[in-house]
Structures are given as structure tokens and as C-alpha cells.
N, C-alpha and C positions, 0 to 999 in steps of 0.2 A: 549580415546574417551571422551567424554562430557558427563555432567550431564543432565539428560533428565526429564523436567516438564511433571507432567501427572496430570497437572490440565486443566481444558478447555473440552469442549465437544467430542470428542474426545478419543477414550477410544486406550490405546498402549498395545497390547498383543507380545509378546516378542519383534519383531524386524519390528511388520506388524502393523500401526498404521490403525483402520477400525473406520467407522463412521455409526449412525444410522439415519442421517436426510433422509427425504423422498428425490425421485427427483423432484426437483423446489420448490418454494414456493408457489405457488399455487396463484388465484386470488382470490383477496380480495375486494370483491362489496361494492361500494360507501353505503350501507344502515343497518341498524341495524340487519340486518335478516344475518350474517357473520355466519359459523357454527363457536362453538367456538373451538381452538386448533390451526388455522391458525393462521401464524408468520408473519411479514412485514418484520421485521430487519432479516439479516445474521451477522457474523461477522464484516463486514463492512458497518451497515447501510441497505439503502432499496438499491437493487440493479436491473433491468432487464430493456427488451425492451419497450421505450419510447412511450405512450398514449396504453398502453396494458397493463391492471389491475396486479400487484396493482399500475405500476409508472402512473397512470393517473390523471388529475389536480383534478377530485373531491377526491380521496384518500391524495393526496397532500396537497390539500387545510386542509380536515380530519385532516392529520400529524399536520401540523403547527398551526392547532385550541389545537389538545392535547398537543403538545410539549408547548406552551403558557399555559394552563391551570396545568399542570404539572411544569412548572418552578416556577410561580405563587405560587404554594402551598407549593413550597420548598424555597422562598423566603421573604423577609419581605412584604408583600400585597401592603403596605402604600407608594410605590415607582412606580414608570415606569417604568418597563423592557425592556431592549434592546438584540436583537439578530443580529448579523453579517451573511448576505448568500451570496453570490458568487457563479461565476459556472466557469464551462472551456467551449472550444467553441463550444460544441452542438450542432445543431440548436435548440434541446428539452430544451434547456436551458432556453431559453425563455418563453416557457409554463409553465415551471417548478416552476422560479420564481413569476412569477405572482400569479401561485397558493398558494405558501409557505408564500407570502405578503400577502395575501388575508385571509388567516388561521390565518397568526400572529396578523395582525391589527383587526381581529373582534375580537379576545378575549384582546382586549387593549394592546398589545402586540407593540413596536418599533423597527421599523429593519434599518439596517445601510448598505446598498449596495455598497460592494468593486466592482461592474462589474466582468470582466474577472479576473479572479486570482487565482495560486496556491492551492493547498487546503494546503500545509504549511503557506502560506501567512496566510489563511484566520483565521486557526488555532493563529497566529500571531496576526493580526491584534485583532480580540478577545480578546486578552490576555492584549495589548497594552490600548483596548478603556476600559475596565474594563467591557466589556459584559457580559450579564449572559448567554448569549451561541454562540456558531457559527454555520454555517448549510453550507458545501460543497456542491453544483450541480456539480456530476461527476460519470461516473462510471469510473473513472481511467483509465486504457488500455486498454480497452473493445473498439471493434465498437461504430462509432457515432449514433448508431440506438438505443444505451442500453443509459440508464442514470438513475443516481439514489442519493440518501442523504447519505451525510456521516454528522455525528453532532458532535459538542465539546461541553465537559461543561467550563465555564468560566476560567477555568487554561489553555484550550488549550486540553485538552484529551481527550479524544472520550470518549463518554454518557458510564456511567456504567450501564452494564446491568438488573440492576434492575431499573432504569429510562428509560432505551425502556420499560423496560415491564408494568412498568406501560404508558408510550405515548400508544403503543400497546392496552393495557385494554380499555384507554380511548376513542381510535378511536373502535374497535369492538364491546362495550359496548353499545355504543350510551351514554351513562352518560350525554355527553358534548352539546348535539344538542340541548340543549334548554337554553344555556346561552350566551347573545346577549349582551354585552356593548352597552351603548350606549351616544348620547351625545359625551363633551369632555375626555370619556375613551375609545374611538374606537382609535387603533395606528394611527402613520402615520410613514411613507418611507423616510430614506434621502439618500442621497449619499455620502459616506465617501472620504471627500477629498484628492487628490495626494493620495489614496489607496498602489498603485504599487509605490508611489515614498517612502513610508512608511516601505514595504516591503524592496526597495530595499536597502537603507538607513541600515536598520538591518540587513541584510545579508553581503553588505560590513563591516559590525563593527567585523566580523566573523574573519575576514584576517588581519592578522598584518597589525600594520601603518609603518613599517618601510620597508615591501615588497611591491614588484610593479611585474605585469607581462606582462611588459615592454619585447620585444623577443620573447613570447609566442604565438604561432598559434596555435587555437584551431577550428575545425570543432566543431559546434554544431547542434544538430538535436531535434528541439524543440517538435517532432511530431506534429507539426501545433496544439497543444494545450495549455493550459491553461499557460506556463510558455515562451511562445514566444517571449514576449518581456520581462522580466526579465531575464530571464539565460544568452543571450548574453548581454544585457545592463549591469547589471553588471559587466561581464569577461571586456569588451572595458570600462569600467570607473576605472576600474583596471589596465586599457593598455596592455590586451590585444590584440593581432589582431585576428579578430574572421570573419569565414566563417559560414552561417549561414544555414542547408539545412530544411526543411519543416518548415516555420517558418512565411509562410500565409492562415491562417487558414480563411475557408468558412463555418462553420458550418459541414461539409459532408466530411471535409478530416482528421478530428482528428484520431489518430491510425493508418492511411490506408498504410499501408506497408512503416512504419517508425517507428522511436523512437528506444525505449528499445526493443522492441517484434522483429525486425527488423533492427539490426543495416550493413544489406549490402549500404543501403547506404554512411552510416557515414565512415566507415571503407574505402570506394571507392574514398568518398569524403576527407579522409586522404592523400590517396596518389596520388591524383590526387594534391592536394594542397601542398603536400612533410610538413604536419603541425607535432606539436609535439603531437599532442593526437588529440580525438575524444572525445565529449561528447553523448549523447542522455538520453531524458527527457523522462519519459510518455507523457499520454493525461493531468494529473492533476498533475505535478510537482511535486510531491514526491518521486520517484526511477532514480535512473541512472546507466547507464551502461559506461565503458567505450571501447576505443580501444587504443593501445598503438602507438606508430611509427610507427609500421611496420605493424598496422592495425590489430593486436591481438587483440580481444576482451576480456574484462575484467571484468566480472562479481563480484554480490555483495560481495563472498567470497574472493578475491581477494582484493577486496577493502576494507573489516571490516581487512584482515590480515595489510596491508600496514599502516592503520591506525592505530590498535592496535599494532604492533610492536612500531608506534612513541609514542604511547601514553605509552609504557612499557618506553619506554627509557626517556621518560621526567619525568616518575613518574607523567602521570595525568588519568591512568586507575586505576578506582577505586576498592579498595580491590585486582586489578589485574584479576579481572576479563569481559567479555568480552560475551555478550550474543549472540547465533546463534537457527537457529529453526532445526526440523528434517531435513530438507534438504537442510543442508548445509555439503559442503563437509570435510570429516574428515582429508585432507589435514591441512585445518583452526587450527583443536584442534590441530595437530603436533608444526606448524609453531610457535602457542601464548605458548606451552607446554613450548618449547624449550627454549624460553626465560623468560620461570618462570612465566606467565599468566595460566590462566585455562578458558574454554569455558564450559557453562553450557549451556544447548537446553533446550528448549521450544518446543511446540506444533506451526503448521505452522498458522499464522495469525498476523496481523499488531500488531491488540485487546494483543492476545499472548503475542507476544511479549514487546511490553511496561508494559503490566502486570506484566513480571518477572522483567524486568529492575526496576519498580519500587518496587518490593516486593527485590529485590539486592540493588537496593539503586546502580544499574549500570550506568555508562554514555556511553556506547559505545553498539549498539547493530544494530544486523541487518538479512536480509534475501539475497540467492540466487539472488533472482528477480531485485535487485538493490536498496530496501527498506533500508536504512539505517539513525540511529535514533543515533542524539547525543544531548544527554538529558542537556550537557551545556548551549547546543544554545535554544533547542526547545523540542516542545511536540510530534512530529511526524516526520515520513522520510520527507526528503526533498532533493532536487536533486541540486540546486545549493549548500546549504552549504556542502557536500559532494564532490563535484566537487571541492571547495574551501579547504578544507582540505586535498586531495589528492594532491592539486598544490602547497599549501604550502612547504607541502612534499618536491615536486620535486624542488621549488624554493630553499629552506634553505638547501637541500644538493646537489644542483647541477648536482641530478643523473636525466636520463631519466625516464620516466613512466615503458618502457621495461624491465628496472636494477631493478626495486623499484619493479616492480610485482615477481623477481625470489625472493622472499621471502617467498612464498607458494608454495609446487609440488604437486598440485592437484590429488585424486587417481581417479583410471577410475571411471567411472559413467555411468549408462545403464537410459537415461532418456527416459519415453514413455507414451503421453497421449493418452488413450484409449477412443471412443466414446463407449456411455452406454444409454439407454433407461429403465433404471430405478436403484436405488440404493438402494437396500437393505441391511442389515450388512453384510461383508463379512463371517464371522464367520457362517452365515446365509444359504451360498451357496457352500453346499457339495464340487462339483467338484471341484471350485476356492478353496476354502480353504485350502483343500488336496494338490492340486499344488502349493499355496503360501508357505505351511507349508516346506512342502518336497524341493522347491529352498532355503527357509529358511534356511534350515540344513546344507545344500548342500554349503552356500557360507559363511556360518559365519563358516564351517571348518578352512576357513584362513582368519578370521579374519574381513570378509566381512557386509557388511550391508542393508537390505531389505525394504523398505517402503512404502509401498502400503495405498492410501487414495483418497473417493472422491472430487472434486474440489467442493465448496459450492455455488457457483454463475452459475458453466455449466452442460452440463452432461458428465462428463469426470474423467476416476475414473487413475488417477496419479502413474505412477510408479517410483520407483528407487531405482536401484542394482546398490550397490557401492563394488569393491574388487579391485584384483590384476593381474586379463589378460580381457584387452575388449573383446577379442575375447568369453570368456566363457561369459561373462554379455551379452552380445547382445543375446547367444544362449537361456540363462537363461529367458533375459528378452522375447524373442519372444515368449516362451515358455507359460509363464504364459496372453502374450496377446492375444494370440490365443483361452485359455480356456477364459478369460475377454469376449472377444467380441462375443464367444460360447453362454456362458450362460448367458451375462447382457445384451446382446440383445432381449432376450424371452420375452412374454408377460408374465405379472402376471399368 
């Protein structure tokens, strides 16, 4: 098995990973009177339902006054600052930016609008224009009713967390409300030229010049969000032939029974079309999932193995090793074991993850969900260059996606998200506890492995029992959902 990070909020007590945050993060009123203690950021930025506190334009607007005044102090004063925002296709997306423009340009702040695009892109492009920060409009997978900030600092990496907390301070504090540029130091908005032709541009450099995938049918399923028109434009400027299914986005259809979270379409759409693969995108273009010929689907562990196999055999995985989070399956450490790599785990989160890769000094790393991060190319997952590295694969040794996936045998897995109405530590709740502990014992006798934790964004406290007969994991796992939903549905 894998080395396991027990850095990160998060605390791992034998094989039961439990967490202390509240449920939700609560609303954060547009005025100074905020109690103090309340958080904006989660893991990933500000996250929830769209014009319902805290994602509302006066809080918004709030952010991007502190995030300005905050860069500001960390940078030389005597210059013009610029930030990079982007969104996916939301309808809140709209609101959203208006307000983040509106925060940034009163504190003198410059912003550079990609429109519609990837949050890799945007991370990208960032990095490209030599910004001093970037800002995503996305909640990633989520419904198009939730929307929220994800932020980069100038390399392309998501805000370290001691720079929300002080943006954080600054919006709660009130500090900020009384400094007004004015004159020629109020920003101004542009528009970053061919954005998406920039993007794409850099992702083709991804893929040999000497492949083509010229032959290649691909189903893709853009989830009518943010990477619509990238992911197929790319694959067909590669010569590709490419079917395209949710990949007309209205504002109202991003997520909605597609992408990654839903790949029966893609999969239907393989073999209706007899293609060589399936792709599927999220809402914000950074995960993918795939399906094979014969309409297998094939998740992120599947794909970090496929990957990191090639990358053992070319000698371009570094130190040989190969980053994964708790839940990813221990098939993975076999398969990279086997061939002389080692997989080291982290605690589950995007943040997480790139955190160890970069305290590894890794190039290959990734999540279950389809989040997969190669530090060659870039600062974050992203779904096409993933998609491009997997097809390489199959172009330079002429094997199918099908052949190239039996490189990993996946062990069972009892996965089960449970609704909860409030999260306290589990360590916290007698009866849970005692049933986590006691399935604990009960399935690491052969070898098995248990992981229990709340999701940070809903209210849904996450299971999984990984061993060696489904049939016991499922009894296992019902077992312990049925006290969950017992006792984490109570009132305080």
C-alpha cells in the first residue's frame, strides 16, 4: 500500500480519515458586523448556491477589493497589477464577473478577461501573460445553480492558504472600506485576445509533432461546459474524428446529467458510433473520465496507472514515484509496485494533492474523480491534456484503450455517499464510531481498507470499504450507513 500524507486539515486515525469542520460555511453578510470565525474559502476556493450569501455580488465584489489590496501589499506598489478571471457557462457567471471587475478596478487593480474557459486554461493563460493572479468562475461539477472562485497566484497554483486568510481578514475586518483610488489609479477591463486560441495552441505542443490521430473516433462529452469548444477542437486539429454530445451550453445545462458524474451517455454514444474511446469533461475542464471500446468506463485510477506505467518505462517519472489520494484504489500501488514505482497518498483535495507533488518535487499525480495533474505541462488537472497523454499511449503502441487499461485489476470497492444534516467529528458520535471502529477491524483482517470522511462543499459524509469479496463490503458498508444516517440526521 501507499504512503499516506497526514498533513492537511484532516486528521487520519487508523484507517477512518474524520474531519472537524462545521456543516456549511455559513453566510457571510456583505457589512462589518460579520461574527468573527466564519470562513469564505474551503479547499477549493469560495464555493455554494449562486446570489445566496456568501456567493453574492456584494461579497464578490468584497473578494476582489481584498484580493487587490492583498496582492498589492505583496507586490512592488510602484507597478499596475493585473489579474486574469474567466468563468464556465453558468448563467451566474455573469453576475459574478461583473462583481469580481468591480472589486478589482476600484482598488486600481487590472483585469484581463479570457470569457468562457477552462479553469486549466485560465490557470495558463496566467502564467503565460505574467499576471499576478488568476480567478476561476466555476463551481466545477456541481449544478449550474452553485457557482463559486477558485484563484491562482502568478505561477499558476491555487492561493496559498495563508493569502486567503489574510483576503478573508480583509473582507471580514472591514480594514478595506475606506480606501478608494482614484483618478488615473481606478483599473480598467480588457479582453485577452484569441484567449481559447492560446490555450489551444499550448495543449496541442503537449502531443508529439510526429503523431497524428488521423483513424481515431472519439465521443466526447464536454458537459456543455466550460471546455466545449476546446477539447473537441483540439482532438479534430489533430485529425481526429470527433462526435461531440452535450457540447451546447445555455447557461442552465452545465452538469445536468452528463460529463464525468454521468458518463451513460458518452458510453451509449460509443457504441452507437462503433468509436475507439469516449471522453467526458466536467463543468470547468479539469477532470476526465474515460470509457474504452466496448464502453468500459475508466476512471482516474486507471488512467494515473496507464500513464505512470509509460512514464516507468520511458524513465520520465520522477524519483519513480507517482502521487494518489485516500481514495484511490489499492489496485493502483500493485500495478506502479510491480514495475518498480511506489505510490505515496495524500489526504483527498485538489490543494492536497499538488501540495505533496510539489513538496515530491512529483510530475504525475492524481485523484479517483478524474483530476489528474502533470506538473510537466501545468499547475493543475486538466482534461484535455490527460485525454492527450492517454491517446498518445494508444497511438505509439498501437494497443486499444481496452488492452492498455488491463494494466491495473482494481480491488472491490464499497462506495456510499450518505446524506447528513450536520457534521460533527466522528470520533465525536459514540454509536458511529463504535460501528466504524469494529467494520475497521473486521476488514483490515484481510488486508482491507476503510475511509470514512465529510465531503467539504455538501452535506454528505463519504464512504469506502475497499477488500476482497463485494459481497461482504456492501454488507459492511450498509451497515455502518444505516447508523450514518441514524444518528447524523438528529438535531443538535
Amino acid at each position: 500500500m501507499g504512503e499516506t500524507s497526514a498533513e492537511g486539515a484532516a486528521t487520519k486515525v487508523g484507517s477512518v480519515e474524520q474531519t472537524t469542520q462545521s456543516a456549511g460555511q455559513g453566510s457571510v453578510p456583505g457589512s462589518a458586523g460579520t461574527r468573527p470565525g466564519r470562513r469564505l474559502f474551503g479547499k477549493d476556493g469560495l464555493r455554494g448556491v449562486a446570489n445566496v450569501e456568501p456567493v453574492t455580488a456584494p461579497v464578490i465584489l468584497k473578494l476582489g477589493r481584498a484580493m487587490a489590496y492583498v496582492l498589492r501589499r505583496e507586490a512592488d506598489a510602484s507597478r499596475r497589477l493585473k489579474v486574469v478571471v474567466g468563468t464556465d457557462t453558468r448563467l451566474s457567471g455573469f453576475m459574478m464577473e461583473s462583481a469580481l471587475c468591480a472589486g478589482l478596478t476600484s482598488m486600481g487593480v487590472d483585469v484581463l478577461l479570457t470569457g468562457t474557459m477552462p479553469t486549466p486554461g485560465i490557470a495558463y493563460i496566467t502564467r503565460s501573460l505574467r499576471a499576478d493572479a488568476g480567478v476561476s468562475i466555476t463551481a466545477s461539477q456541481r449544478p449550474f445553480e452553485e457557482n463559486g472562485l477558485t484563484f491562482f497566484n502568478r505561477e499558476g497554483y491555487k492561493l496559498a492558504p495563508a493569502t486567503e486568510r489574510r483576503i478573508e481578514e480583509s473582507v471580514l475586518s472591514g480594514e478595506i472600506d475606506q480606501i478608494r483610488p482614484t483618478r488615473d489609479r481606478i483599473g480598467r477591463v480588457e479582453h485577452v485576445r484569441d484567449a481559447v486560441g492560446r490555450y489551444v495552441d499550448f495543449a496541442k505542443r503537449v502531443f508529439p509533432k510526429g503523431l497524428t490521430l488521423e483513424g481515431v473516433r472519439i465521443v466526447v462529452d464536454t458537459a456543455n461546459g466550460a471546455a466545449f469548444e476546446t477539447t473537441p477542437g483540439i482532438l479534430r486539429e489533430l485529425g481526429a474524428d470527433v462526435i461531440v454530445c452535450n457540447g451546447q451550453p445555455d447557461g442552465y445545462n452545465i452538469n445536468r446529467e452528463c460529463g464525468t458524474a454521468y458518463p451513460a451517455t458518452m458510453q451509449k454514444a460509443v457504441i452507437d458510433h462503433r468509436t475507439d474511446l469516449g471522453i467526458a469533461n466536467d463543468g470547468d475542464g479539469d477532470r476526465l473520465i474515460l470509457c474504452d471500446e466496448n464502453a468500459q468506463v475508466l476512471d482516474g485510477d486507471r488512467i494515473l496507472a496507464m500513464v505512470g506505467l509509460d512514464f516507468l518505462r520511458r524513465g520520465r517519472l520522477k524519483e519513480n514515484v507517482l502521487v494518489a489520494n485516500a481514495m484511490s484504489n489499492h489496485g493502483l500501488d500493485e500495478a506502479i509496485s510491480r514495475a518498480g514505482g511506489r505510490v505515496v497518498r495524500c489526504q483527498v483535495g485538489s490543494r492536497y494533492l499538488l501540495d505533496r507533488m510539489v513538496e515530491l518535487d512529483a510530475n504525475l499525480g492524481g485523484e479517483p474523480c478524474g483530476h489528474v495533474v502533470f506538473r510537466d505541462f501545468g499547475t493543475t488537472g486538466d482534461g484535455i491534456i490527460t485525454a492527450l497523454q492517454v491517446l498518445r499511449i494508444m497511438v505509439q503502441t498501437g494497443r486499444s484503450l481496452s488492452q492498455l487499461a488491463r494494466c491495473m485489476e482494481p480491488l472491490p470497492q464499497a462506495r456510499i455517499d450518505i446524506p447528513v444534516t450536520r457534521k460533527p467529528s466522528l470520533d465525536q458520535v459514540p454509536e458511529l464510531a463504535a460501528v466504524i471502529s469494529e467494520t475497521k477491524r473486521e476488514i483490515e483482517k484481510d488486508g482491507g481498507y476503510l475511509l470514512a470522511r465529510y465531503s467539504e462543499n455538501e452535506p454528505i459524509l463519504r464512504l469506502l470499504i475497499e477488500g476482497k469479496e463485494d459481497a461482504l463490503l456492501g454488507k459492511l458498508a450498509h451497515r455502518i450507513q444505516m447508523c450514518a444516517e441514524d444518528v447524523l440526521s438528529r438535531p443538535m
